[in-house]
DRENMIZA-151318 format. One record per residue: residue in one letter; x, y, z of N, C-alpha, C, O, CB in turn. Coordinates in pm, whole numbers, plus 50000, padded with zeros to 5 digits. Last residue first. Glycine has a CB too. Example, Ala and Ser with C-alpha at 12.3 -4.5 7.8 and 13.67 -1.06 7.14 Angstrom:
<nodes>
S512854977550708513674989450714512905000350787513415011450804514084994050572 A513194943150780512304955050780513204967050780514244966850846511314955350905 
</nodes>
This chain:
<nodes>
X435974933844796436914921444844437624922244980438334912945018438074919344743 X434064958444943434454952944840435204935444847434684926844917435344963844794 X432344972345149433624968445097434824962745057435974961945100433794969845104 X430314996145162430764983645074432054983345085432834991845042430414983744924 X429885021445243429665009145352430164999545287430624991345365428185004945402 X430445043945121429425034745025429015023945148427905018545145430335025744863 X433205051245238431655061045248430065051645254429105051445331431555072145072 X434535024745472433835037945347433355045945300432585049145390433475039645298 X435865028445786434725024945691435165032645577435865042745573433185028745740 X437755022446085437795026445909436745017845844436655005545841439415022345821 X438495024946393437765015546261437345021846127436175025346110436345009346309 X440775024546586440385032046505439895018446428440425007546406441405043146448 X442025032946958441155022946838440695026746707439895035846726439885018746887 X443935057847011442995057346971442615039546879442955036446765443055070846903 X446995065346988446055068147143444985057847074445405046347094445275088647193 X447605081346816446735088446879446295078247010445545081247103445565093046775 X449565061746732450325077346719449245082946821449725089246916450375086946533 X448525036146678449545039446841449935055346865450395060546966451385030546833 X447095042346469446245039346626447425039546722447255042946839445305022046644 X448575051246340447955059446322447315056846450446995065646529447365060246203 X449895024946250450785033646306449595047146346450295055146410452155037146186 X447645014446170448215005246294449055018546312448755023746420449154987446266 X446925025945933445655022446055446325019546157445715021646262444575009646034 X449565016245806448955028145813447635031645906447595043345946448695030345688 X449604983845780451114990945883450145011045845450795018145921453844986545745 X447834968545643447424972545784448464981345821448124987945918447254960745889 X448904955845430448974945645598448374955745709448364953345830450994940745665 X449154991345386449924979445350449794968845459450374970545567451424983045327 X446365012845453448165006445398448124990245368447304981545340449625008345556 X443945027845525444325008845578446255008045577447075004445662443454992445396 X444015043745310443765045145486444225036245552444985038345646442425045045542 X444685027445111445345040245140444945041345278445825039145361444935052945048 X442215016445045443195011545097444565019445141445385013945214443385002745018 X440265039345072439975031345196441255021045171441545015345276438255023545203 X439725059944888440765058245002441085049745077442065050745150440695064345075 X437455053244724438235052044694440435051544751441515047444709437535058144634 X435795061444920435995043244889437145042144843437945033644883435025035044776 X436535081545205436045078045048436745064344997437815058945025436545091244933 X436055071145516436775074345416436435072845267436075061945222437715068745440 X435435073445879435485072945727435865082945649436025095045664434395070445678 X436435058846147436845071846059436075063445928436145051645894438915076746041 X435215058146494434755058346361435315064346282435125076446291433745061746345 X437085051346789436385060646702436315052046560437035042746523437225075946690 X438495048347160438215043947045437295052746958436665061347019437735032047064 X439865043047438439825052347361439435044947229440115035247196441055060147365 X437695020347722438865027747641439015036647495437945036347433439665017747620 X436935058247738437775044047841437235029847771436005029647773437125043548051 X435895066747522436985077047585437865064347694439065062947712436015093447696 X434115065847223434705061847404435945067647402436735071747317434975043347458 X433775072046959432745068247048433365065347138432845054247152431885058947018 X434085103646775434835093646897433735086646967432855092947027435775102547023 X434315097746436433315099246505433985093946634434445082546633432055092846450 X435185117546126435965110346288434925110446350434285120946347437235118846390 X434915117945791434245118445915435285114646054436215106846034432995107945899 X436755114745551435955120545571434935128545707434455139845714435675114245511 X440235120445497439125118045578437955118845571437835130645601439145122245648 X442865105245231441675119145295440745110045372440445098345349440535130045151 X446055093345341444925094245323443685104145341443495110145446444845086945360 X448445094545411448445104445338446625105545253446155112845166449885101845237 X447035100845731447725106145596448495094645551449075086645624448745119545613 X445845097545956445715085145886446425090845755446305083145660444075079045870 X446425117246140447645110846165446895095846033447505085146031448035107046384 X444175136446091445755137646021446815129446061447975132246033446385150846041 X442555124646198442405126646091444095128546047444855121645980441335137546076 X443335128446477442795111946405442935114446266443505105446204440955106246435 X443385156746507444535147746500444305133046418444955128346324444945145046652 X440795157346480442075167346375442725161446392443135156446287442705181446388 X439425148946709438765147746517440365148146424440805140946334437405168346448 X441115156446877440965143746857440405137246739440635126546684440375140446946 X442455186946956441155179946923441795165546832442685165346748439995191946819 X445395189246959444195186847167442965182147039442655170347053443435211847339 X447565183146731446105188046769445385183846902444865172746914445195183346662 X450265181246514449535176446647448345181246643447985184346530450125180446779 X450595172846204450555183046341450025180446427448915175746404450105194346340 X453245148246078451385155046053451905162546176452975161346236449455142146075 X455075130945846455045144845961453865151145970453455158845884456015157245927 X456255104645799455295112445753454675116745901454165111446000454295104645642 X458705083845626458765091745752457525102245708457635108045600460435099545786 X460055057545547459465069845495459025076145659459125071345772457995066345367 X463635047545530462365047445558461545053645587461915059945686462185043145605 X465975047145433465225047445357464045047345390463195047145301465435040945295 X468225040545657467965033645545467025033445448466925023645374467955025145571 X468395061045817467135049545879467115041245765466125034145752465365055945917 X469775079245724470175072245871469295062345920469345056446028470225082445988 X467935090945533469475082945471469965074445564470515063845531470835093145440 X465935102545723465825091745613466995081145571467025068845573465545099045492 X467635126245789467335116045872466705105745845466725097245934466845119445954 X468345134845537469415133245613468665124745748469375116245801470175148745642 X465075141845516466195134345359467505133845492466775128845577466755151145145 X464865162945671463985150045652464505138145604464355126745648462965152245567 X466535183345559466815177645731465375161845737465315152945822466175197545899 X465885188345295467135184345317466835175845490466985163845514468315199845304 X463505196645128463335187445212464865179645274464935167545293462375178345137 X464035224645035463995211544962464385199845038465445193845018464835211844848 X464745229345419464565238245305465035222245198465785213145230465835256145306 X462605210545635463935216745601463735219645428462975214745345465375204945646 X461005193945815461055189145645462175193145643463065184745648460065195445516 X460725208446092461355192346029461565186845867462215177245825460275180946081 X459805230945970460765231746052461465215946034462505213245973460175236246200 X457295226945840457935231345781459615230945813460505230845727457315241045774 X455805217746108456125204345984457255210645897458185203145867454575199945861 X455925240346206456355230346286456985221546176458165218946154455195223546376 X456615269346161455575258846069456675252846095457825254846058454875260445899 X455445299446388456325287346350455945276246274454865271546309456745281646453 X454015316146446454885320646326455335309246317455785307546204455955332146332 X452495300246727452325304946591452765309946459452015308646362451955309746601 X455035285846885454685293846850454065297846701454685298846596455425298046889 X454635264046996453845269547075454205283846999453685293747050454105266847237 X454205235446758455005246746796453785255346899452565254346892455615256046641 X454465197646687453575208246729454795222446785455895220446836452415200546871 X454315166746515454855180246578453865189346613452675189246579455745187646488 X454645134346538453105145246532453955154646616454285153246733451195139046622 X455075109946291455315118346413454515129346387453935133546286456795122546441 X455655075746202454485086946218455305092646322455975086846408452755082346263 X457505057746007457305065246108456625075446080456715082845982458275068346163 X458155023445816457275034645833457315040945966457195032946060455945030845805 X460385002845786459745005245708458935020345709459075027945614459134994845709 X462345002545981462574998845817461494999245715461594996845594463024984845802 X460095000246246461685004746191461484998446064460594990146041463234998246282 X457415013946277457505006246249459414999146141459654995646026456165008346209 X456535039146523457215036546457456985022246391456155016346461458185039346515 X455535069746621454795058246619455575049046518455205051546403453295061246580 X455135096846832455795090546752455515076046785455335070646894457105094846754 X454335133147004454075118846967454805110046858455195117646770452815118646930 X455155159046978454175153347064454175139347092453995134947206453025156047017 X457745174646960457695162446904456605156646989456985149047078459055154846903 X458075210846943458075194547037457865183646978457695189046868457025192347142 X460265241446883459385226246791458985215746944459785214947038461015213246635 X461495249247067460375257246947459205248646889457995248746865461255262046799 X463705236647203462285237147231461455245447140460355246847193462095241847363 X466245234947060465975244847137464265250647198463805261747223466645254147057 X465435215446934466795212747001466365222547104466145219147220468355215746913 X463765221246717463175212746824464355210646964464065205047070462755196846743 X465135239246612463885244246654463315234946782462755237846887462875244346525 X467305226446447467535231546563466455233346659466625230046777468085242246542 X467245191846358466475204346339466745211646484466545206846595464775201346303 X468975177246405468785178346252467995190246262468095198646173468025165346168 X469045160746641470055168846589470185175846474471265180346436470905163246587 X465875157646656466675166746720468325170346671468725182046669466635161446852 X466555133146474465385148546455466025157846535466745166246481463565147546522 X467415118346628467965116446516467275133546491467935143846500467505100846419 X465785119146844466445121246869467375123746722468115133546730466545114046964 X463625101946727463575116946778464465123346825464165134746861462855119246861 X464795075146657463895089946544463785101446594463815111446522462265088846503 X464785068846862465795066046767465735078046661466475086546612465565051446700 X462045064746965463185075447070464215075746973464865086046997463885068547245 X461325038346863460945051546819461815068246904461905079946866459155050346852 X464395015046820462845022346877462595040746861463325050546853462775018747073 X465945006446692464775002746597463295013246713462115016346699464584978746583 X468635004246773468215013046657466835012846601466535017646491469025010146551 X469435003347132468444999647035468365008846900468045020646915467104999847108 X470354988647449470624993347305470144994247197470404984147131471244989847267 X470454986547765469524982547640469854992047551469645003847577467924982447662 X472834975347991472574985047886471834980947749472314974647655473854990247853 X473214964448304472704964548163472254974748125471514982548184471814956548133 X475664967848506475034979948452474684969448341475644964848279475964995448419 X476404935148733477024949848660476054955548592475084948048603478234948448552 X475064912748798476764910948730476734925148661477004926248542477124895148587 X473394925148944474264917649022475414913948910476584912648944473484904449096 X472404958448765471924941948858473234938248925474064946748957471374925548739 X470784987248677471334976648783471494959048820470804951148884470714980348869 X470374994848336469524992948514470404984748558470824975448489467764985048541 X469105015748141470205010548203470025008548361469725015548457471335019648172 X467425020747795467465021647943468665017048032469505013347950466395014347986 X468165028947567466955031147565466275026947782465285029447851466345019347408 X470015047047385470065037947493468325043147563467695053447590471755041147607 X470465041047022469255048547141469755040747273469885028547266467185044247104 X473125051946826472065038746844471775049246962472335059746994472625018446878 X475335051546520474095056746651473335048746693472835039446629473065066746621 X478555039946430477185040746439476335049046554476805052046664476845027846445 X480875031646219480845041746328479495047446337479175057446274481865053046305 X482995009146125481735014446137481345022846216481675019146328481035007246152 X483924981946211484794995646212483965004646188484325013346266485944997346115 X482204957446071483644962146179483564977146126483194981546017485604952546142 X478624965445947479974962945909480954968946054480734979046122480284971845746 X475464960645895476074971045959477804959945963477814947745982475054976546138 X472834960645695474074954245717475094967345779475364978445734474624946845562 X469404962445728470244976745739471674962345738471244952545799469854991645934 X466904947945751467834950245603468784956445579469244958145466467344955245512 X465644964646034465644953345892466044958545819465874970345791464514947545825 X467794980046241466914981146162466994973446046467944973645968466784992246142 X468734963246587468814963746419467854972946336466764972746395468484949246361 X467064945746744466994957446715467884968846655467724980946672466704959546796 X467654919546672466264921846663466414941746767465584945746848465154904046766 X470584917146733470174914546585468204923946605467874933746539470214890446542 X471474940846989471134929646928470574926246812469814935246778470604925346986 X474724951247072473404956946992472544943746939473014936946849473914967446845 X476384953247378475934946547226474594954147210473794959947284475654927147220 X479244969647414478154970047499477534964047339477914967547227477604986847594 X482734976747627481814970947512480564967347505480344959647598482174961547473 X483975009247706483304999247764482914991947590482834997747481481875005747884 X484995034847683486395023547665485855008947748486515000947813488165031247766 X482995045847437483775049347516484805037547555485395031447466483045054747614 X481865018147304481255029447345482205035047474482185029947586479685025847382 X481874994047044482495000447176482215013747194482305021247097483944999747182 X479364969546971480084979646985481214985147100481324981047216479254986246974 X478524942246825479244945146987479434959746929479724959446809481034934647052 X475514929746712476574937546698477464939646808476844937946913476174948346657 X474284898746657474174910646744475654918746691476634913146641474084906046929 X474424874846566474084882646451473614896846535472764904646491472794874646346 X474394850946697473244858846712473004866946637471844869846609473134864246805 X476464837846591475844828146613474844840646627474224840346521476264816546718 X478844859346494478284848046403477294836946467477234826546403479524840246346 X478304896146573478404878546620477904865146514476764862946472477284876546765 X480844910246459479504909046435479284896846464479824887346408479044912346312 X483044940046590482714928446510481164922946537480384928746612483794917146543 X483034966646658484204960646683483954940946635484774932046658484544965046864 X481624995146532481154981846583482344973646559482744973146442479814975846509 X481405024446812482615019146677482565001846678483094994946766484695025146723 X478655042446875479645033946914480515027646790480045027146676478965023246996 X477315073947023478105069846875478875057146952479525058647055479425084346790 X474075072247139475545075747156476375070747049475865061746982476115070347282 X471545098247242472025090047114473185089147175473635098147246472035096146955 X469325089447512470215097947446470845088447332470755076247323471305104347551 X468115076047736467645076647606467805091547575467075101347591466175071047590 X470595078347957469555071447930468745081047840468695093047868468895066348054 X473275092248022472875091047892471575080547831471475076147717474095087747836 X473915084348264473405099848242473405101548056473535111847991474765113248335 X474045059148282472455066448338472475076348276471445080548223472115070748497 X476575058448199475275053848112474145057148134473245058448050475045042048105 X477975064948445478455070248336476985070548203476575080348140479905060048299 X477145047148663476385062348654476785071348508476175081248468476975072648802 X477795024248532476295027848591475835038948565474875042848499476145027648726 X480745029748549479905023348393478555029248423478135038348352479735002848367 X480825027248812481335042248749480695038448635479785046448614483115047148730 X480005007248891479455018048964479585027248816478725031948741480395023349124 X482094992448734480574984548757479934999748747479475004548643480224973648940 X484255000448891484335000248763483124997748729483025005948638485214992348711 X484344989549120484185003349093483925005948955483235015748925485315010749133 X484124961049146482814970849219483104983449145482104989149100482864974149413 X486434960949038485714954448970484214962349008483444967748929485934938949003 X487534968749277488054977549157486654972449095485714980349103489774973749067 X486814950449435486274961449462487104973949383487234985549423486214962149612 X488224930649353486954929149364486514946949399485524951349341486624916349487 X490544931749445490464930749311489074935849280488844944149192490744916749262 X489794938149725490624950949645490104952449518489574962249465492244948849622 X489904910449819488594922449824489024930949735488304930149635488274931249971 X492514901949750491534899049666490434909049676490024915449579491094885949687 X493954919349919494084920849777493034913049690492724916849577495464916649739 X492924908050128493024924550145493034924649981492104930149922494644932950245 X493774879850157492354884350199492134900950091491304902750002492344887450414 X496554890350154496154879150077494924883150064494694890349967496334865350131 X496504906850410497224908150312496544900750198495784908350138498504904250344 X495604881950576494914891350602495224908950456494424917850428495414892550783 X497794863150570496544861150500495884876750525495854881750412495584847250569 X499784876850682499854874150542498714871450467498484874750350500614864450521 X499684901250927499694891150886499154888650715498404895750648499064885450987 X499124923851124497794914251105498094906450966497154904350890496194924151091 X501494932351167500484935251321499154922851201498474914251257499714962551378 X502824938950920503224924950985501664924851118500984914551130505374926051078 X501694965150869500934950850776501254933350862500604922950870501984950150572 X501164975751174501724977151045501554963350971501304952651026503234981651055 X498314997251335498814989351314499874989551165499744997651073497844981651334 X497475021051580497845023351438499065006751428500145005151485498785043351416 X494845024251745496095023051773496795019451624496025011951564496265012151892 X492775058251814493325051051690495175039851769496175044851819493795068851535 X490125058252047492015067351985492245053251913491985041751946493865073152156 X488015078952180488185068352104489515071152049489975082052014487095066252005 X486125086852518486875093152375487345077352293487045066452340488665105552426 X486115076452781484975079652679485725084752552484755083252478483835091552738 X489145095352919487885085652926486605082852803486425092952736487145091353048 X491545109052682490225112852783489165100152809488435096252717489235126052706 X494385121852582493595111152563492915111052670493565112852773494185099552535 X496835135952483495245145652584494705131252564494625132152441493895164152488 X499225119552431498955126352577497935130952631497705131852751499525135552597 X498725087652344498245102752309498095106752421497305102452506496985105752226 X500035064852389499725066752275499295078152268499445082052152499035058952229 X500105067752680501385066352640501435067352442502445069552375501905050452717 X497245071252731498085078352783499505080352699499935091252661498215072752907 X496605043052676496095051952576496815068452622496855076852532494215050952582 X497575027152927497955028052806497465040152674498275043852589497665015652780 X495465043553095497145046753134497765040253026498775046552998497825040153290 X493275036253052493645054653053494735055253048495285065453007493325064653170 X492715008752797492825015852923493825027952966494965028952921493045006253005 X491045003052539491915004452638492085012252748491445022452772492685005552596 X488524979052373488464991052505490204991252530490744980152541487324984152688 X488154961952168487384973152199487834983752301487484995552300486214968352239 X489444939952305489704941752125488764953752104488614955351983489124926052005 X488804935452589490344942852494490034943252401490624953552368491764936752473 X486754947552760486904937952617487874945952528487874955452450485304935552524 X487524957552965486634946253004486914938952903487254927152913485144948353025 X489604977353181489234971753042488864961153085489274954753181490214970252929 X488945008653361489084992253367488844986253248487774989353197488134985453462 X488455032153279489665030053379489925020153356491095018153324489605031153514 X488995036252854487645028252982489495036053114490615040553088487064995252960 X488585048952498489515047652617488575048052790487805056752831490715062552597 X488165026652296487405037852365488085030752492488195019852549485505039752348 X489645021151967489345016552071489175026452184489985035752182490175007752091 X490585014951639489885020051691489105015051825488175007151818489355022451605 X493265006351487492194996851553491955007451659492755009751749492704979951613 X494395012151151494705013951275493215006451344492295002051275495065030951305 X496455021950872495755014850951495595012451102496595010851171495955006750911 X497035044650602497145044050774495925033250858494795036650892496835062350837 X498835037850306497365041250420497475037950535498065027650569496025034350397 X500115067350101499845053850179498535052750258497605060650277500975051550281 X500505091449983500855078949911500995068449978501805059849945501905079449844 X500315113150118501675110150156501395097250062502415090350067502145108550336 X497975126350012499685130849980500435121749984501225119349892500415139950071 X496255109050069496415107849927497775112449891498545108149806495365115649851 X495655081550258496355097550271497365096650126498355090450087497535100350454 X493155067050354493705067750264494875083950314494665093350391492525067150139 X492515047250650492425060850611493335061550482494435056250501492875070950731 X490855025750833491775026850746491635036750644490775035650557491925016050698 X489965012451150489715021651033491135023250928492285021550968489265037151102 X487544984851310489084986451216488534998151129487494998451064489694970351100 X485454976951441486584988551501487814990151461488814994351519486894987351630 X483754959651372483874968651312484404982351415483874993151445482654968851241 X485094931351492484164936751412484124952751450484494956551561482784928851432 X487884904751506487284915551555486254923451442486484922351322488434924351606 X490074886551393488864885551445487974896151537487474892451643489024875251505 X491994898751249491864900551393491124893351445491344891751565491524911151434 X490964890250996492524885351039492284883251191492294872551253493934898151007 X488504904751005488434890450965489674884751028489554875351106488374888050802 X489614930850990488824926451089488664912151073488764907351186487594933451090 X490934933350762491684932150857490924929050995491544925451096492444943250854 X489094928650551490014919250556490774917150661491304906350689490694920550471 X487604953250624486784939350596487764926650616487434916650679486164938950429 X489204970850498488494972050688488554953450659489424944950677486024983250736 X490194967650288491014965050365490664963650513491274958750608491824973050341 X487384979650150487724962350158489104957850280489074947450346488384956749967 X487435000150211486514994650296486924979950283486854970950367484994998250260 X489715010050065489725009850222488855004650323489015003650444489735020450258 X488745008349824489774998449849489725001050019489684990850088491405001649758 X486245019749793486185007949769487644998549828487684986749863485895008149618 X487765048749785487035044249899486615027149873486765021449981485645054849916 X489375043749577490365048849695488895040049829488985030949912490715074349697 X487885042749332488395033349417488775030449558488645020549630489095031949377 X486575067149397485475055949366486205045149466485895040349575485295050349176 X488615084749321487795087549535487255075449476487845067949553486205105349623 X489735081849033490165075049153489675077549280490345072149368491355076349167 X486655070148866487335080248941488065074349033487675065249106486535089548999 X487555057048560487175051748691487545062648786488745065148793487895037948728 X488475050948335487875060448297486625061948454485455065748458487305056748127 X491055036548176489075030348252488335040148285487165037648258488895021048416 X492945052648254492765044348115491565036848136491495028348047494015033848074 X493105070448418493075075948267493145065248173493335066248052494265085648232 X492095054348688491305064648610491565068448470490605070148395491395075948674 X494675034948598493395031848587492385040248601491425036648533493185023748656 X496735055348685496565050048568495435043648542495005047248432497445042848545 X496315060648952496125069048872495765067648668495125073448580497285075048919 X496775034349081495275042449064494905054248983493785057948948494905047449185 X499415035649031498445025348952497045029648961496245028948868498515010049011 X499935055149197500135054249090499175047648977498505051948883501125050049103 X498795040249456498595051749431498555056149293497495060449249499365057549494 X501215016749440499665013049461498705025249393497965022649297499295011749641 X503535029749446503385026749359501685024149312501085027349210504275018149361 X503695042249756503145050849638502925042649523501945047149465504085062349596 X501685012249891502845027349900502325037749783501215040549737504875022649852 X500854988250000500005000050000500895012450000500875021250087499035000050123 
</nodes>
């Protein structure tokens, strides 16, 4: 525990990226732990880092009695005397042990906790490093491609963290060395360390992609009410501005549709259709079934949310889409059950 120990702590903050107070305190609690175990004694071992001097001061914390009852706790006025001249009944005084005072295993003991409680630190520091980027974009460099899952590994800062095949965007081939975005879409705690959910396919992927593309929304002008995704193929989003001079949709398209087209190119091609928000529920329903015309919105319930749209006959597969993916993105965008009629009621095959 000299200066070299110290050193090495230094080097493992600039190359792990681990604060050295993380370790410093992880390593002194493990050295309590190891040296109370040696002693057989409980929790009247302290061990103080001293960052100047590049060591640590161990010692066995004991309340100075007239009469000692339980030596491994208590000394007495006239020894604690000879260790500190103001030393006072009731008070507590450090007797300061040296590595030989508690022995090889206890040493042995000391360095494994240690290992382990780098390992603890490193865990911690990953934790809080990733929390503070829960569903934020982060750039990772994909360091190869698993041949049995077909997940991606990336590296993200000087951690490795996988992308899995099923959130991917279909059909997208992502290649080593590559230098990608992806959504952390959450990061939670457990017992073997920080999981990190990684995702290109969820709708937070898109809005965030948007946000770097359009200032308006960066700087709150624009909001992004709602978003309804189907990766690789189709996204609904429903803007809205609190300020009137502002043309919300106009703001995400971008001049000859450039900032739409640049967040398209990043999704591999997949169409993307920008309606306006609306508090009324006719207007919105209606404009989130685009590119289809409406005729009617009728809301029949509110618990749970559901309505009547019709549509000229001639709209009605256009309203629907493809398998349904235009009615379906339109019912997660609002909220809303939606049943699509015709005008005619007929219909057809």
């Amino acid at each position: 525990m000299n200066k070299d120990f110290f050193e090495a702590l230094d080097v493992l903050e600039k190359e792990r990226g681990i604060k050295k107070e993380v370790l410093i305190e992880k390593v002194t609690k493990a050295m309590e732990v190891a040296v109370e175990k040696d002693l057989g004694i409980e929790g009247n071992v302290s061990v103080v880092a001293d960052v100047e001097k590049k060591n640590f001061v161990v010692a066995v914390m004991k309340t100075v009695v007239e009469t000692v009852e339980d030596p491994d706790k208590e000394i007495s006025f006239e020894d604690a005397k000879k260790l500190k001249s103001r030393a006072k009944i009731g008070t507590e005084i450090g007797i300061p042990l040296k590595m030989k005072d508690f022995g090889y295993i206890a040493i042995g003991a000391a360095k494994n906790v240690i290992r382990q409680g780098i390992k603890e630190a490193e865990k911690a520091q990953l934790f809080e490093d990733m929390q503070g980027k829960s569903h934020e974009l982060v750039t990772g460099i994909v360091q190869r491609i698993s041949e049995k899952s077909g997940a991606a590994i990336l590296q993200i800062g000087n951690n490795e963290f996988v992308l899995p095949k099923e959130e991917m965007i279909p059909g997208e081939e992502i290649k080593p060395g590559e230098h990608i975005k992806v959504y952390v879409v959450d990061v939670i705690s457990t017992d073997r360390g920080p999981k990190i959910m990684l995702s290109r396919t969820h709708p937070g992927f898109v809005s965030r992609m948007f946000e770097l593309e359009v200032p308006e929304i960066y700087d709150g002008t624009v909001e992004i009410k709602a978003i309804s995704r189907e990766a690789g193929a189709r996204t609904k989003m429903a803007v809205w501005s609190k300020d009137s001079d502002v043309d919300a949709i106009g703001a995400c398209i971008g001049t000859k549709r450039s900032r739409v087209e640049n967040v398209i190119s990043q999704l591999g091609g997949e169409k993307i259709d920008i309606i306006k928000y609306s508090e009324d529920p006719v207007e919105f329903i209606s404009a989130a079934l685009s590119p289809s015309a409406v005729t009617s919105v009728e809301v029949l319930s509110q618990q749970p949310k559901s309505c009547r749209v019709t549509v000229p006959d001639e709209q009605l597969s256009l309203a629907i889409g493809n398998r349904g993916q235009n009615a379906r993105l339109a019912a997660r965008l609002t909220g809303y059950n939606i049943d699509i009629h015709p005008e005619s009621g007929y219909f057809g095959e």
